[in-house]
C-alpha positions, 0 to 999 in steps of 0.5 A: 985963289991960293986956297982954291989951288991947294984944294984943287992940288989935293984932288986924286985921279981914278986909278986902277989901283985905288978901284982894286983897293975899293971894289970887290967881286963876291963876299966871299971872295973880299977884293977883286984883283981885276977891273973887269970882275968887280961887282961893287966899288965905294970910292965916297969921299976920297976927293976924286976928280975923274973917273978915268978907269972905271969904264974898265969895269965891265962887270960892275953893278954898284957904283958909289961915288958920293961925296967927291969933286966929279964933273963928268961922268962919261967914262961910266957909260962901259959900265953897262951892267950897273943897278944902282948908281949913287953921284950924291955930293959931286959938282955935276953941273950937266949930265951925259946925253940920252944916248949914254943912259940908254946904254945902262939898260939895268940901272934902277937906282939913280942918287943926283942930289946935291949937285949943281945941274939946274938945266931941266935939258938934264931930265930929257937926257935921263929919259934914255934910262930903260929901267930907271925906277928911283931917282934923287935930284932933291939940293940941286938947283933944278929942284928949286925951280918951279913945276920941278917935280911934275916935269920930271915925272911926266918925263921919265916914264919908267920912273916911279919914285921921285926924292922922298915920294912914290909917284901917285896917280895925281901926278901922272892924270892932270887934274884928277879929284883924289881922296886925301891918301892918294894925293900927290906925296900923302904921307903913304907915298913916302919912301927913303931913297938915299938910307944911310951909306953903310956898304958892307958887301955886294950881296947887301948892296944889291939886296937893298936895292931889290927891297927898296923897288919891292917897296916902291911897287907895293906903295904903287899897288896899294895907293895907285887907284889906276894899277888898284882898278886894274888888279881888280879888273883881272880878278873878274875876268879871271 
């Protein structure tokens, strides 16, 4: 108990001065000197316990928080601008109500993994995200469970990468005979979604994020027999 008492005595809240310290709004333009202009804030690993001022944010587009000792997350929904948003290596045990994704219209980047959420309650909620494209939720307990993968993805409709796969049409169409390249995470449908963390800049933050759903769409194009049949389907008639 006195171990879990000096820990929890080290743990340090979210101030403006600590996201000034760690935001910026442009390359060029290095850190920001208010809330409302950052574009980007890395606070990984600092032994955060709360996200108190980060709703003050309102221009921010990428959110990195992984590696802290969060719980809730409910400030973030003032932060209706963000694109990606990394929670990897927290103690998130519930996530936010549906009405609080639906407030981040532009998020397409969601890192979950290796949290405590083992509720599947969570995956309804996340179903208020319009435009979430890539989701991580693989170390949790949720994922251990089973049918994991096809209750997320039949979910989430806008979703089209899961973990370490694309999502395939055999997972969509119950049932449905495939040739081996286009089952259910064949070894074309692998995408790394969490790359090393090394955030140097906004603008490559940002480019990273445009390049892994340019990828993810192209799988999808190229091993979704649906959007293949399709594409031919406009060719003729065109």
């Amino acid at each position: 108990m006195e171990t879990l008492s000096a820990q929890k005595a080290l743990l340090v809240n979210c101030s403006e001065s600590l996201i000034l310290d760690h935001g910026c709004c442009t390359v060029l333009e290095g850190n920001a000197m208010d809330l409302k202009d950052i574009l980007l804030v890395n606070l990984s690993g600092l032994l955060l316990k709360n996200l108190d001022q980060i709703g003050s944010c309102k221009a921010l587009k990428i959110c990195i928080l992984a590696n802290n000792f969060l719980t809730k997350i409910d400030p973030l929904i003032e932060c209706v601008s963000l694109v990606k948003l990394d929670l990897k290596g927290n103690q998130i045990t519930h996530l936010p109500s549906a009405s609080f994704w639906s407030n981040l219209k532009d998020l397409q980047l969601l890192n979950l993994h290796d949290n405590t959420i083992a509720d599947r309650s969570n995956i309804s909620a996340l179903s208020g995200c319009p435009r979430l494209t890539a989701l991580t939720l693989y170390d949790t307990p949720l994922s251990l469970k089973r049918n994991y993968r096809h209750c997320v993805v039949n979910s989430l409709w806008s979703l089209k990468a899961l973990d370490h796969h694309v999502i395939s049409d055999q997972e969509i169409v119950e049932n449905w005979c495939l040739h081996p390249k286009f089952k259910t995470m064949a070894s074309p449908f692998s995408v790394n979604l969490y790359p090393p963390l090394n955030v140097d800049s906004y603008q490559n933050e940002l480019k990273m994020v445009h390049e892994l759903i340019v990828k993810i769409n192209h799988i999808q194009a190229n091993y979704c027999p649906i959007l293949i049949i399709q594409k031919w389907i406009r060719g003729h008639l065109t």
